[in-house]
Residue, then its C-alpha position, 0 to 999 in steps of 0.5 A: x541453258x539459255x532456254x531456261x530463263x524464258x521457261x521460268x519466266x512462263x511458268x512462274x506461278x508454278x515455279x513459286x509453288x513448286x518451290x514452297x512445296x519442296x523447301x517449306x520456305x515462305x513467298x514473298x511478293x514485292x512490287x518495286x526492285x527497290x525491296x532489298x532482296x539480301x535480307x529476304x534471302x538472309x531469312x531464307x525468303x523467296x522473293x517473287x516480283x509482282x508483274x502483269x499479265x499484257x491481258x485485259x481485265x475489268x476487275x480493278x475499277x472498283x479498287x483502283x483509279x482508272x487514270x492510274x498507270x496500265x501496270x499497277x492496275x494489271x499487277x493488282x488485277x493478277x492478285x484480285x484474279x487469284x493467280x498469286x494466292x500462293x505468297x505468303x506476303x507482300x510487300x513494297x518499298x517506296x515507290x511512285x504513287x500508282x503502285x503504292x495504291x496497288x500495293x494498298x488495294x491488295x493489302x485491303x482486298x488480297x490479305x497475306x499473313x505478312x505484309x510490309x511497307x518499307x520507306x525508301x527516301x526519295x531523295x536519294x541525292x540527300x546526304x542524310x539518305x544512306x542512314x534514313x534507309x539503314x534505319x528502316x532496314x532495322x526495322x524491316x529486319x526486325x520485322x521480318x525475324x518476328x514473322x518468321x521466328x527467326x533471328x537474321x544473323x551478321x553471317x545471314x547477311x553476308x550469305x544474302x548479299x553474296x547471293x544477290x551480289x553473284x547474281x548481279x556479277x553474272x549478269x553484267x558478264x552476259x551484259x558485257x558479251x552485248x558490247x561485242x559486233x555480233x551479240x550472242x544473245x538478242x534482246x529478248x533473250x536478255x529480259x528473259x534472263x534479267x526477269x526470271x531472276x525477279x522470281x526464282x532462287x537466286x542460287x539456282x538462276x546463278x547456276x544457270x547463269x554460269x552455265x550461259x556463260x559458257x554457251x555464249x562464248x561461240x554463240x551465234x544468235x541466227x539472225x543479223x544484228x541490224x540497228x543497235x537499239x537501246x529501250x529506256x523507260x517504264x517497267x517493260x516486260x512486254x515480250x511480245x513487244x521486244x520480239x516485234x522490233x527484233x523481227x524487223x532488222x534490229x538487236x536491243x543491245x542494252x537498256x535503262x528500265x527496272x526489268x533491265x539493268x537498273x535492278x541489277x547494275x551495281x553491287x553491295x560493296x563489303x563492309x562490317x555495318x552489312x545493312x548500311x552496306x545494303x543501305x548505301x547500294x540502294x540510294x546509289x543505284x542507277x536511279x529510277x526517275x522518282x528519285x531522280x532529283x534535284x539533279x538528274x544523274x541518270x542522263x550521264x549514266x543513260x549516255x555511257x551505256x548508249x555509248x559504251x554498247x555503240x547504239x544507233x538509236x533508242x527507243x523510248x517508253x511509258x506506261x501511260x499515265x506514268x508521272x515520273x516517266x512523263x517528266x523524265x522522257x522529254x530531258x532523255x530526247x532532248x539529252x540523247x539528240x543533242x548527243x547525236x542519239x535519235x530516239x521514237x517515243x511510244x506509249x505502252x498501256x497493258x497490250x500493246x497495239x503491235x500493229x500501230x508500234x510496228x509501223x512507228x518502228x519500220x519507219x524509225x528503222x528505215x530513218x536510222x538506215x538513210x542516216x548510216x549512208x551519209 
């Protein structure tokens, strides 16, 4: 069952499509993991990530800064290319301001029926955050009944907060089996599985995840496991990358990106008020680094997960020109080495240079194996 993630995960676009074509049901792109996935499913709304192809392309110039980071521009290059056209909107909640600029590029020059702008306090650490953000779900609520001529019910509500949350639950099942001496899965089995559930029915990944479960129980994944990895960083769905660092002797066992764990670790606690519910998990989410302040909550939070999974070193990446990444990465170094933690910084831009990153990780890889003999 297993397979089935990466299948979904390369064959999106036609998943997407296949689903309309069976349920009638609309598509909806969004660009941050921050959009609250809940209501779209409590208005029986697909939501579909919004992610790039590691291509080169050379249709964003006119559209888009060239200074801005490789993963906007190759999400908006994925629209301008066509290869989208199916969604029946797009949308964004707040986010950094290169993917902002993308999302408003594609709003001007990719047209939708629907599109959305959802404010998302970047102050998370705000006492007043939690009620900004459920005001904005009214709204976006509202609006999302007025598109599809449907009103979005308390018990619709509670079905999409369930879904998403069952989602979540199973994930961080698969996760724990990480902790273990010999993982049943590799890293790059774990981001096929994290990344597919961005873009197909949730309903329908979570049948799959149960049936994983149970696969995984006596799996042995043919390889040794080698040094305990953790990758931290910027968006990362570069498989190419993940398989790379595997062929050398090592597992990703966990880690700290919005294709990873910080799209799915915590959950919508119950409670009767459904979109302060939904409103209190999003500010309370293991933070991105735009959100991340005044106080910088995900070094404790990055530090338990490297323990909690025995890691034996971290790899640290970027998109270039990532602003929020390129401040947040120095504290992660400085934090992870003085806890005894070493770490390999690499910048990523849309391809990766495999050649040059494999003889930095070699390297990395061999300093790590001298360290375990003392």
């Amino acid at each position: 069952m297993i397979e089935m993630f990466k299948e979904w995960y390369e064959n999106k676009h036609e998943y997407a499509k296949h689903w309309k074509e069976k349920t009638g049901g609309k598509v909806m792109g969004y660009f941050c993991t921050y959009v609250p996935e809940e209501i779209l499913i409590a208005a029986n709304i697909l939501p579909v990530r919004i992610l790039g192809s590691h291509e080169p392309q050379d249709v964003t110039e006119p559209h888009i800064f060239a200074m801005y980071c490789p993963f906007c521009r190759d999400c908006l290059a994925q629209g301008l290319k066509g290869r989208y056209d199916y969604l029946d909107g797009t949308m964004i909640s707040q986010s950094c301001l290169h993917v902002r600029q993308a999302f408003t590029s594609w709003q001007l020059h990719i047209p939708t029926e629907y599109s959305y702008y959802l404010p998302m306090p970047n102050h998370v650490q705000s006492p007043r955050a939690v009620e900004f953000l459920k005001g904005e779900l009214e709204r976006f609520k509202k609006s999302i009944e007025d598109w599809t001529g449907k009103e979005i019910t308390d018990e619709d509500l509670a079905r999409g907060i369930e879904i998403v949350n069952k989602n979540r639950r199973l994930m961080k099942q698969v996760y724990e089996l990480r902790k273990k001496e010999k993982p049943p899965l590799t890293g790059l089995e774990a981001m096929y599985m994290v990344v597919s559930s961005q873009m197909v029915d949730k309903e329908e990944h979570n049948r799959i995840l149960e049936d994983t479960l149970k696969e995984l129980e006596n799996r042995d994944i043919g390889k040794e496991v080698g040094q305990r990895l953790m990758i931290i960083g910027s968006e990362d769905d570069d498989t190419e990358f993940i398989s790379m660092v595997e062929s050398l002797g090592a597992t990703f066992v966990v880690d700290d990106h919005c294709t990873g764990t910080r799209y799915f670790w915590n959950e919508v606690e119950p409670q009767e008020d459904k979109l302060k519910a939904i409103a209190e998990r999003y500010v309370n989410r293991p933070a991105c680094p735009s959100k991340d302040w005044p106080e910088r909550t995900r070094l404790p939070h990055i530090l338990n997960l490297a323990k909690d999974y025995n890691v034996s070193g971290a790899i640290l990446i970027q998109q270039k020109f990532c602003d929020p990444h390129e401040l947040d990465i120095p504290a992660i170094n400085k934090y992870l080495k003085e806890n005894g933690i070493p770490s390999l910084f690499l910048e990523f831009d849309v391809t990766v240079p495999i050649g040059q990153f494999k003889i930095r990780t070699e390297a990395f890889l061999e300093m790590l194996s001298e360290e375990d003999l003392f």
